[in-house]
VMD Tcl script that builds the backbone (N, CA, C; Angstrom):
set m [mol new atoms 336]
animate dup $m
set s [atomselect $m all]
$s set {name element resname resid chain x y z} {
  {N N UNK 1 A -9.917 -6.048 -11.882}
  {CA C UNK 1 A -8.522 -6.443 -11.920}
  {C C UNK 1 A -7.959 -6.396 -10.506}
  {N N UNK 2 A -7.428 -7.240 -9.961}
  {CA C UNK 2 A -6.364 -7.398 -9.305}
  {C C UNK 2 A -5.052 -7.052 -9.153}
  {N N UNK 3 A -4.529 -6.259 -8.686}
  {CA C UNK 3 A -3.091 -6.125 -8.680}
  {C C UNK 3 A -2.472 -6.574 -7.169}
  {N N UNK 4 A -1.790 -7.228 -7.307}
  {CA C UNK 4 A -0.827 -7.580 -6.177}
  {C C UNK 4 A 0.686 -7.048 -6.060}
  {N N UNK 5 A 0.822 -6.423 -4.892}
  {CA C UNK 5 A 2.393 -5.916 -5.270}
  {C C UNK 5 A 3.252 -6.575 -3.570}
  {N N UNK 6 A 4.501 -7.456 -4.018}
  {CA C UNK 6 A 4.751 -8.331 -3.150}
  {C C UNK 6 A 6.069 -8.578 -3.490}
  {N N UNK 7 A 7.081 -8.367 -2.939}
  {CA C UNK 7 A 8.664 -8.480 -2.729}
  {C C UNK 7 A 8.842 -9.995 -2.724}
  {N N UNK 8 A 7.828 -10.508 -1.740}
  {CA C UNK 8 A 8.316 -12.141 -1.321}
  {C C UNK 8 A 7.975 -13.152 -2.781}
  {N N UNK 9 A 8.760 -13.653 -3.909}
  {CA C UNK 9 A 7.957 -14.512 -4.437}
  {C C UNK 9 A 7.103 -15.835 -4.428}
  {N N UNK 10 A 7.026 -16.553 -3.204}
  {CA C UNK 10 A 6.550 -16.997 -2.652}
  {C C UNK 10 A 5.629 -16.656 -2.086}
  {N N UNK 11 A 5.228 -15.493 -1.479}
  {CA C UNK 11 A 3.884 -15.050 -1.455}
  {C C UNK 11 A 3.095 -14.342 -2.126}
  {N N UNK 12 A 3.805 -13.941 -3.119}
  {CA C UNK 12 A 2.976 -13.235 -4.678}
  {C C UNK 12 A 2.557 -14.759 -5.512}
  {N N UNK 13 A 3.402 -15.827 -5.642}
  {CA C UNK 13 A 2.780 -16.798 -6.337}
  {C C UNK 13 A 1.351 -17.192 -5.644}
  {N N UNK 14 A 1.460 -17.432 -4.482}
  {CA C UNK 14 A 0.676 -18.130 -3.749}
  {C C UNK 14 A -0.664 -17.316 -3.526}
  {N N UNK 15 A -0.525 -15.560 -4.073}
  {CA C UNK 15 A -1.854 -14.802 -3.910}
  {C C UNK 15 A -2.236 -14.817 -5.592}
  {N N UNK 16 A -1.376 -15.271 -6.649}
  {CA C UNK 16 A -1.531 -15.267 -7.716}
  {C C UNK 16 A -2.321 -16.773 -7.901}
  {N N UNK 17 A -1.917 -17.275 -7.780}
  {CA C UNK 17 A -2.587 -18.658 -7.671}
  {C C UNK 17 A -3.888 -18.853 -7.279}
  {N N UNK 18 A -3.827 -18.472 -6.164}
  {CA C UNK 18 A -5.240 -18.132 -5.167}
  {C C UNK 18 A -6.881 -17.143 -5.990}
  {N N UNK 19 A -6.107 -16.395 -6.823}
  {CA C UNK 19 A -6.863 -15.244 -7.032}
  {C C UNK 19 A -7.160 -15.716 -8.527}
  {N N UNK 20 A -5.916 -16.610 -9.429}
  {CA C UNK 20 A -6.313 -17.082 -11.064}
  {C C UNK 20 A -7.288 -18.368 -10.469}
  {N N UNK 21 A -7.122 -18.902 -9.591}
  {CA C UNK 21 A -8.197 -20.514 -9.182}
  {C C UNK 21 A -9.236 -19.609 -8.989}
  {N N UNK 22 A -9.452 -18.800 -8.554}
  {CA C UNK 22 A -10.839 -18.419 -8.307}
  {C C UNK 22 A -11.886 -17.769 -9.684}
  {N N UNK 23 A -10.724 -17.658 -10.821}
  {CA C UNK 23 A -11.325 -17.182 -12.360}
  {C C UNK 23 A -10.888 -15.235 -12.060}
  {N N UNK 24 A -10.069 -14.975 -10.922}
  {CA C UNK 24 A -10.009 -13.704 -11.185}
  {C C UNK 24 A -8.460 -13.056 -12.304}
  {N N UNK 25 A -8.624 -12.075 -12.724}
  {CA C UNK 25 A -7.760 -10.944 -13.582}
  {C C UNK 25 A -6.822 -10.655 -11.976}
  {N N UNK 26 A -5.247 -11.026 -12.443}
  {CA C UNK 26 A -4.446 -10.720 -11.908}
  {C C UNK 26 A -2.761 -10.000 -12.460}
  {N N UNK 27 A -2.640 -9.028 -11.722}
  {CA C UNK 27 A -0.875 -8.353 -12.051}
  {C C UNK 27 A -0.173 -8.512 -10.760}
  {N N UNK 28 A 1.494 -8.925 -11.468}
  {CA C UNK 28 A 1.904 -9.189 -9.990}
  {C C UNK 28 A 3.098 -8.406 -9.926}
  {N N UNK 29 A 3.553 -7.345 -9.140}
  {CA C UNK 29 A 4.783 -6.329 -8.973}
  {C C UNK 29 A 5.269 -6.456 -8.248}
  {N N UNK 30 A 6.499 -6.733 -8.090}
  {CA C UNK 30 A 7.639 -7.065 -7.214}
  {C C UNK 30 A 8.187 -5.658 -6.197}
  {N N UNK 31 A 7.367 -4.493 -6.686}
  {CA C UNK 31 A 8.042 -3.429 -6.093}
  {C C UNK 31 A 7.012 -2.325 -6.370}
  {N N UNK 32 A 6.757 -1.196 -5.352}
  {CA C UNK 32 A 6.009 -0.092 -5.705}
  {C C UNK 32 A 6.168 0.344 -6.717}
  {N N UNK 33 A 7.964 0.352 -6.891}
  {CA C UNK 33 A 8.441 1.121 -8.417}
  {C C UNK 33 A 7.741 0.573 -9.554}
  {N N UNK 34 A 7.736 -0.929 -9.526}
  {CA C UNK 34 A 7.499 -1.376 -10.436}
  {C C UNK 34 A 6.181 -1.196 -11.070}
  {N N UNK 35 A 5.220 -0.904 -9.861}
  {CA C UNK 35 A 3.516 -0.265 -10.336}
  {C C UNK 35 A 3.329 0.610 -10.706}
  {N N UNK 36 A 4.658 1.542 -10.332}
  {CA C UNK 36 A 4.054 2.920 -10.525}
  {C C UNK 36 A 4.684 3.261 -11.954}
  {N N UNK 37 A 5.561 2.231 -12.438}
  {CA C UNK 37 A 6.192 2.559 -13.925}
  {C C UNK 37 A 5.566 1.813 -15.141}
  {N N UNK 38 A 4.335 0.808 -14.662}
  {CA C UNK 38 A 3.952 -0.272 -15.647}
  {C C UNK 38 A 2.075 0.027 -15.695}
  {N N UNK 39 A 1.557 0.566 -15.183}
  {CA C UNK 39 A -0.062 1.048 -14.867}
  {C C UNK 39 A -0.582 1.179 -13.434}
  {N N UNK 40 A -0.994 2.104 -13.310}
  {CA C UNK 40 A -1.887 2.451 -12.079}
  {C C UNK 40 A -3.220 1.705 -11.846}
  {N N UNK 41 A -3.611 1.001 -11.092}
  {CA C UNK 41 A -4.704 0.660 -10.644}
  {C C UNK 41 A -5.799 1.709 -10.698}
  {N N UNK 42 A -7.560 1.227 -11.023}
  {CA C UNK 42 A -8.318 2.457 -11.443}
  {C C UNK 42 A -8.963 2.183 -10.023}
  {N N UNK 43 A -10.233 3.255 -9.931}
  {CA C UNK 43 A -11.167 2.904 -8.734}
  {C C UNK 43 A -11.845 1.725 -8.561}
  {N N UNK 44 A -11.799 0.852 -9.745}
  {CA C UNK 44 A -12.892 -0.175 -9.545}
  {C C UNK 44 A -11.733 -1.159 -9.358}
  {N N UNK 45 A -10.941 -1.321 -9.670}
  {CA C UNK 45 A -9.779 -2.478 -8.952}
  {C C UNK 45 A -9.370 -2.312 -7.770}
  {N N UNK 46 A -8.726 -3.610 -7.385}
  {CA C UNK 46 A -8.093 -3.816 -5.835}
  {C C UNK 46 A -6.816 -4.170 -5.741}
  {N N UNK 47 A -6.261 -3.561 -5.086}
  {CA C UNK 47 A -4.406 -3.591 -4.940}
  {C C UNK 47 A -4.575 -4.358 -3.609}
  {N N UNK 48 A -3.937 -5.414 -3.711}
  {CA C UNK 48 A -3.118 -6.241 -2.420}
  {C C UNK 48 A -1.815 -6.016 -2.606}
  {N N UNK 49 A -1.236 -4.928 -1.613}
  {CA C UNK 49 A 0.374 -4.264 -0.949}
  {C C UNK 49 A 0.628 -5.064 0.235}
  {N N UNK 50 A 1.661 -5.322 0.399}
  {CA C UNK 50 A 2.718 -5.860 1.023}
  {C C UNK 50 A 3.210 -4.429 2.181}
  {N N UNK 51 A 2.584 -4.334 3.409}
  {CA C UNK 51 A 3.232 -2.871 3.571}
  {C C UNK 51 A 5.087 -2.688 3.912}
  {N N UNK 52 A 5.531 -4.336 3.939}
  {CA C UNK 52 A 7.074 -3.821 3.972}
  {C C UNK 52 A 7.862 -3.883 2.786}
  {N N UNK 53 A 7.258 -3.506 2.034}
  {CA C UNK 53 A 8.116 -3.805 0.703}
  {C C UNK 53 A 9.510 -3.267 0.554}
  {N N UNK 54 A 10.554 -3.200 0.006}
  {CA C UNK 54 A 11.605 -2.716 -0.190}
  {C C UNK 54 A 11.211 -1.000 -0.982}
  {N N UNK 55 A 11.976 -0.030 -0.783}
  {CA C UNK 55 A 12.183 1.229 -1.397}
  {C C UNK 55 A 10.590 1.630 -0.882}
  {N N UNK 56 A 9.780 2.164 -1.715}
  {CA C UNK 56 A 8.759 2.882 -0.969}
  {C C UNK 56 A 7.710 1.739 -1.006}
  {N N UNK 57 A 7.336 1.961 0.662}
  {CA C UNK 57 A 6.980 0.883 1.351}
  {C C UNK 57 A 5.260 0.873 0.998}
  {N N UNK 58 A 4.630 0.052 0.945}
  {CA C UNK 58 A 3.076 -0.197 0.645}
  {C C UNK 58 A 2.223 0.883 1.378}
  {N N UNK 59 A 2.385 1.590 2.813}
  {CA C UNK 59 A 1.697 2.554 3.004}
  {C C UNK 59 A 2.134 3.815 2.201}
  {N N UNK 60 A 3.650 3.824 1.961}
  {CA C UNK 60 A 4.055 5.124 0.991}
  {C C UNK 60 A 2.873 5.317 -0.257}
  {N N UNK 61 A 2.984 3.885 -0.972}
  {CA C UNK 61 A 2.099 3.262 -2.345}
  {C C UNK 61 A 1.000 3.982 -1.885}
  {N N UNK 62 A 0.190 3.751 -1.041}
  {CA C UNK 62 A -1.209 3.661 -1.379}
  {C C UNK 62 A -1.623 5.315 -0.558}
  {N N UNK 63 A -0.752 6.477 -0.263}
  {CA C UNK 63 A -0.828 7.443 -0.318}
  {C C UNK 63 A -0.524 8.202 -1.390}
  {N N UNK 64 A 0.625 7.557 -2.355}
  {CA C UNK 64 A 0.853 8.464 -3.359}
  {C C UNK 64 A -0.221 8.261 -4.654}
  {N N UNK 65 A -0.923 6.848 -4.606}
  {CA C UNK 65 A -2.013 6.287 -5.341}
  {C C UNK 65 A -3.276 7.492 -5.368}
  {N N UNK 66 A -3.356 7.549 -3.991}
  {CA C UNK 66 A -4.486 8.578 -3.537}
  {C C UNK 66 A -4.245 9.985 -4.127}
  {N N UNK 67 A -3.175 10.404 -3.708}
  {CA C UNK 67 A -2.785 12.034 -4.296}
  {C C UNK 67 A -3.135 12.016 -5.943}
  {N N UNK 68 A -2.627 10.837 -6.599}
  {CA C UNK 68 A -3.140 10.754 -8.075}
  {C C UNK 68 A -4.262 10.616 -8.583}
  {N N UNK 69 A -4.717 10.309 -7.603}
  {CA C UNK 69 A -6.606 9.822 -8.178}
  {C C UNK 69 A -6.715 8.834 -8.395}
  {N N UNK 70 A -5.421 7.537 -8.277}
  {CA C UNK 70 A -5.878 6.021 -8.338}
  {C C UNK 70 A -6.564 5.964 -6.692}
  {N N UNK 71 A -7.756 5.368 -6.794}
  {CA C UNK 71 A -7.847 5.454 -5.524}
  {C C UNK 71 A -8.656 3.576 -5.211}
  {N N UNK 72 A -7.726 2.468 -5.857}
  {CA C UNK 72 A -8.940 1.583 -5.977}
  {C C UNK 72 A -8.958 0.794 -4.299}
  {N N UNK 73 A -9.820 -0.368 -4.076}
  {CA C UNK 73 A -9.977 -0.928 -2.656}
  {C C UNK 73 A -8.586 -1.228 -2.521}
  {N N UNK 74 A -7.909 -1.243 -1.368}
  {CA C UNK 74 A -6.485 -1.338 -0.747}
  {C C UNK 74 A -7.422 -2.651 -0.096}
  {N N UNK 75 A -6.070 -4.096 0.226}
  {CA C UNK 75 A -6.135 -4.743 1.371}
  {C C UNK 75 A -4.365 -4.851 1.264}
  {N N UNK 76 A -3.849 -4.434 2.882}
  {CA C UNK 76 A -2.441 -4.846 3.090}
  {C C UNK 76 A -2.224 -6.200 3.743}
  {N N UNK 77 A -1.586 -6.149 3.129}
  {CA C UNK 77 A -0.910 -7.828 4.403}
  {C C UNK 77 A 0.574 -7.256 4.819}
  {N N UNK 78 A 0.476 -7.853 5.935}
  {CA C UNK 78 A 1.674 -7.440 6.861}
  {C C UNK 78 A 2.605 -8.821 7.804}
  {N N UNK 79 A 3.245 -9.296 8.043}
  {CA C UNK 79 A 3.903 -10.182 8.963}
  {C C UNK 79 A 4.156 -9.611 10.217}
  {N N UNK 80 A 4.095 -8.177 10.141}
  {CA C UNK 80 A 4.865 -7.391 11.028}
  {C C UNK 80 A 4.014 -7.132 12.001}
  {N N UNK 81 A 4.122 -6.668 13.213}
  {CA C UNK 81 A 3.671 -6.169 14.469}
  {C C UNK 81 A 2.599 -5.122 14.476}
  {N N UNK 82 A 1.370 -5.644 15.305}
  {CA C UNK 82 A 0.409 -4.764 15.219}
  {C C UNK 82 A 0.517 -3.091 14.664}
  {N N UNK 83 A 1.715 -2.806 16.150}
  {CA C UNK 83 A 2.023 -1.400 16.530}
  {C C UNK 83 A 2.879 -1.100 14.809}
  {N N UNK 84 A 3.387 -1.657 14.355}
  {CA C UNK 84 A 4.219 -1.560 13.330}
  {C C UNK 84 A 3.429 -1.286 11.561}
  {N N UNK 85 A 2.662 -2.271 12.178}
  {CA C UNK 85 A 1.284 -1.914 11.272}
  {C C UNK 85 A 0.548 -1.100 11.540}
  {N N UNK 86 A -0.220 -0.301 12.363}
  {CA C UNK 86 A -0.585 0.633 12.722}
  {C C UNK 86 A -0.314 1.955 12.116}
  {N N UNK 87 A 1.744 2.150 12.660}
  {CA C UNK 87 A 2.346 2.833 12.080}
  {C C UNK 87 A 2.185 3.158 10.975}
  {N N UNK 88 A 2.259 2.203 9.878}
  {CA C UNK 88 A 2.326 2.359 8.568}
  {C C UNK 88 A 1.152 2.159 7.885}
  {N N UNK 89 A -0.003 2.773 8.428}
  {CA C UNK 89 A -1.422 2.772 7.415}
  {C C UNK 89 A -2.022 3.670 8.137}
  {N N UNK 90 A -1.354 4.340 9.652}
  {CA C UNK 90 A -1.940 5.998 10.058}
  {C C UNK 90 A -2.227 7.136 8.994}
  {N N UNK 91 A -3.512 7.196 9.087}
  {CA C UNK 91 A -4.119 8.356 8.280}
  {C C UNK 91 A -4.447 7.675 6.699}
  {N N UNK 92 A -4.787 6.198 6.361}
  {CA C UNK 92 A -5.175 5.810 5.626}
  {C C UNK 92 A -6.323 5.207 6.037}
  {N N UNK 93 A -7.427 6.099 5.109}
  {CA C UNK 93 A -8.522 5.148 5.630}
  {C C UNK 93 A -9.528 4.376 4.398}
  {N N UNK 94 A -9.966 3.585 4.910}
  {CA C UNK 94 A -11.024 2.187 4.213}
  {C C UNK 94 A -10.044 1.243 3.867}
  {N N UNK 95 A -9.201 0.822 4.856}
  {CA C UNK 95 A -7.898 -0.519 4.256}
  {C C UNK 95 A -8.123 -1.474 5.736}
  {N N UNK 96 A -7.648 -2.642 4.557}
  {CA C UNK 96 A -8.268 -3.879 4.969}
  {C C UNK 96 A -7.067 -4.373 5.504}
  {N N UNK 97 A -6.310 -4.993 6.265}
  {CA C UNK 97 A -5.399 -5.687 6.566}
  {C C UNK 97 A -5.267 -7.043 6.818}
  {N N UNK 98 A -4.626 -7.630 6.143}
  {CA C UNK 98 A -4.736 -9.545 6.210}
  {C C UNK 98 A -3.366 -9.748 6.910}
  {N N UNK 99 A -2.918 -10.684 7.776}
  {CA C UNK 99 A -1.420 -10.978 8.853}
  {C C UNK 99 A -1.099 -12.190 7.880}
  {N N UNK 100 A -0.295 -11.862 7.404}
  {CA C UNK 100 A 0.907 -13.211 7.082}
  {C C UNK 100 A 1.244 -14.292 7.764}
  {N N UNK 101 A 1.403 -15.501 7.403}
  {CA C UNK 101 A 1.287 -16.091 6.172}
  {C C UNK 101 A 0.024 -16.223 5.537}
  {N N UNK 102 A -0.219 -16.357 4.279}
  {CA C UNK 102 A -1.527 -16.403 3.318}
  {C C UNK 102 A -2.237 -17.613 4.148}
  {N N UNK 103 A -3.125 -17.496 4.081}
  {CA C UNK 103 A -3.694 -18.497 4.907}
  {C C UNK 103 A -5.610 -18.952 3.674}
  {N N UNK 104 A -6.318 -20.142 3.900}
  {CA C UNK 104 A -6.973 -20.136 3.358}
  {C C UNK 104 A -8.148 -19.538 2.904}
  {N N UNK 105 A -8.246 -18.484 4.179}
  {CA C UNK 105 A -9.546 -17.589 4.130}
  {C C UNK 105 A -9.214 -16.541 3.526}
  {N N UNK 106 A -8.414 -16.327 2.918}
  {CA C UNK 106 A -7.681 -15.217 2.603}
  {C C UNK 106 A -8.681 -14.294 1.223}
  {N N UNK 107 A -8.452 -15.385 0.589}
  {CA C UNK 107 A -9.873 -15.479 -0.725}
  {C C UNK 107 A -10.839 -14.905 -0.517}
  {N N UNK 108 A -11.520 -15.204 0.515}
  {CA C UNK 108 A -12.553 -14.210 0.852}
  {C C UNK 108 A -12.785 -13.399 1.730}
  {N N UNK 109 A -11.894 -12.934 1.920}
  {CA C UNK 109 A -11.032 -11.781 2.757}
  {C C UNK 109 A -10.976 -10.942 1.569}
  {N N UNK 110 A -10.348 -11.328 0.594}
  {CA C UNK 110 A -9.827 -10.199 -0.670}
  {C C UNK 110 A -11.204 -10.523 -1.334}
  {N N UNK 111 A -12.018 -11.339 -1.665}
  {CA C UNK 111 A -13.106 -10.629 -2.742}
  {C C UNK 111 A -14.312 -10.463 -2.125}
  {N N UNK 112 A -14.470 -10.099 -0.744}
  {CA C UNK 112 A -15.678 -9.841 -0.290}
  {C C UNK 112 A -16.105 -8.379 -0.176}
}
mol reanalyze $m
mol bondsrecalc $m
mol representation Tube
mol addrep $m
């Protein structure tokens, strides 16, 4: 399973799209809150976070994921600035980072 969690709807359609054309299982959350109140991702799934999301931000997500024992593959996408990104995935480790906008390689970026 797939979970995508993405503020922009325009770029949650466009990773939803991307990920049902390819025959994959997808959820799409508009907000950390919203994942953390509707199912947790297990170890064998992959969360694509947004790390600027509104309220607690995608690196918040995928530390408090960890403390719980969801611990599945993280890839973030970011628009934002190296240093900015950096910031916000210090002391997270095995995460993948993809730069905004979705671009076509993206696909196999996320299922490789």
């Amino acid at each position: 399973m797939y979970f995508v969690v993405e503020d922009d709807p325009a770029v949650a359609d466009a990773l939803e799209s991307l990920l049902e054309g390819a025959g994959l299982e997808v959820c799409v959350f508009g907000s950390a809150e919203e994942l953390m109140r509707n199912g947790l991702p297990k170890a064998n799934d992959t969360m694509i976070v947004d790390l600027g999301l509104p309220g607690m931000s995608g690196g918040e997500l995928v530390r408090r994921l960890g403390k719980v024992g969801a611990a599945p593959r993280v890839i973030a996408i970011s628009g934002k600035s190296s240093r900015t990104i950096a910031r916000e995935v210090e002391g997270i480790n095995d995460i993948k980072i993809l730069r905004k906008p979705p671009s076509a390689d993206w696909l196999e970026a996320i299922t490789a």
